[in-house]
Residue, then its C-alpha position, 0 to 999 in steps of 0.5 A: x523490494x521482495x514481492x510474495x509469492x501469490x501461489x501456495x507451497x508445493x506439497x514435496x516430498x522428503x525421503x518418506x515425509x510430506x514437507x513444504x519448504x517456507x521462508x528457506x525452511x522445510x516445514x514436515x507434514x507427517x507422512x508423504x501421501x497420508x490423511x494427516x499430511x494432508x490437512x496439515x498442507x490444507x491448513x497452510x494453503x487456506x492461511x496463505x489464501x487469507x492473508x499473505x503474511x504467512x509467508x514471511x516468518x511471522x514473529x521473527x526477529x528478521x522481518x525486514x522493512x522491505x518484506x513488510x513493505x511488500x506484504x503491505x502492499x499486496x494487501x493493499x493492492x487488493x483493499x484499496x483503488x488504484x489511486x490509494x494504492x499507489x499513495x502508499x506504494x509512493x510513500x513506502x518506496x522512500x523508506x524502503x529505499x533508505x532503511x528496507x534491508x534493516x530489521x523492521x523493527x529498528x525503524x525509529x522516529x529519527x529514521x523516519x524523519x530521515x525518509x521525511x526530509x528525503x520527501x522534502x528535498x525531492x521537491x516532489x510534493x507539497x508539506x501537506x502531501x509529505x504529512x500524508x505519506x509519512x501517516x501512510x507510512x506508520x499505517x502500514x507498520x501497524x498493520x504489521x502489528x496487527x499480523x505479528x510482523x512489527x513490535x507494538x513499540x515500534x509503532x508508538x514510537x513512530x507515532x511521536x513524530x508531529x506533522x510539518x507546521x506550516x512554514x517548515x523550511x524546505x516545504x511549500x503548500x499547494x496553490x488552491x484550486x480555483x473554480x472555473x467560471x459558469x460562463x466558461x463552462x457553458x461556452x465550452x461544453x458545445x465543443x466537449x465530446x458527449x461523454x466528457x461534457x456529462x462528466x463535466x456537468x455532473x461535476x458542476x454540480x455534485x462537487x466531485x473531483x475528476x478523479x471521483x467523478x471517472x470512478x463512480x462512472x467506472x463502478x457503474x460498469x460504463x467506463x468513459x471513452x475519453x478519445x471520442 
């Protein structure tokens, strides 16, 4: 998968013209060293410091999935917590897998059905999860729409395709989670270290999940020692 490029164009120069090269084109800025050229090179870097997508040729008939894909993902990168941004980066990687070198706009509902059935068969994640990552897929591309990369069309046809029913061949649910008995708790706090013993307790009677719980410590500035 293509990754951006974080830093901006470099301001070149051509004969006697300012260019910046973009997407394998040479974008002319006026004249090398003048006021114009200037601004004009100014305006690309701040359209590359609010959004990346400037870098892929914005309204092209070529935008591949892949250089969505990775403009998705360095947005999301800087959106979400590692957690999500790992949920899309592990869904966006079946697509790309199969369909990342074609134009992102011949991405079909039988094509995503087929990255679908690829979560499926790869036994990896319950029916529930594989409904999420396929929603998560979809998401991406609509922000493609939203930044010009992806043809409104496409995403509303994607969004025709239904969740998996329970009882889909092929998937199976996740066990639910049972809670540990209150005596089993207290019996085994004395033997936790400090640290984990609050997260423990704080759990108890919050609700939070573990991942929940290490996060909101992490915000407060004091990350945990889980080896003590």
């Amino acid at each position: 998968m293509p990754k951006l490029l974080n830093r901006p164009p470099k301001y070149s120069k051509l004969k006697k013209y300012a260019v910046v090269y973009l997407n394998g084109k040479t974008v002319y800025l006026g004249l090398y060293g003048s006021p114009e050229s200037r601004k004009e090179y100014a305006r690309i870097v701040a359209e590359k410091q609010s959004n990346p997508i400037f870098f892929l040729a914005v309204g092209e008939k070529d935008v591949t999935l892949d250089e969505l894909g990775a403009a998705y993902l360095e947005y999301a990168e800087k959106q979400f917590d590692k957690s999500h941004y790992e949920n899309y980066r592990m869904a966006l990687g079946f697509a790309l897998n199969l369909y990342g070198h074609q134009p992102v706009n011949e991405f079909s509902p039988l094509k995503l059905k087929t990255v679908r059935d690829e979560m499926v068969r790869s036994r990896r994640f319950c029916r529930a999860v594989v409904n999420r990552y396929v929603s998560r897929i979809i998401t991406a591309l609509s922000w493609g729409v939203e930044n010009e990369l992806v043809e409104s069309r496409t995403v509303h046809r994607l969004r025709e395709v239904k969740a998996l029913p329970k009882g889909t061949p092929g998937t199976f649910e996740r066990k639910k989670c049972r809670a540990v008995p209150d005596d089993v708790v207290r019996r085994t706090l004395p033997f936790l270290p400090p640290t984990v013993a609050a997260m423990v307790q704080i759990q108890r009677l919050t609700g939070l999940r573990p991942s929940e719980n290490l996060r909101s410590t992490t915000l407060s500035g004091r990350t945990p020692d889980l080896t003590k």
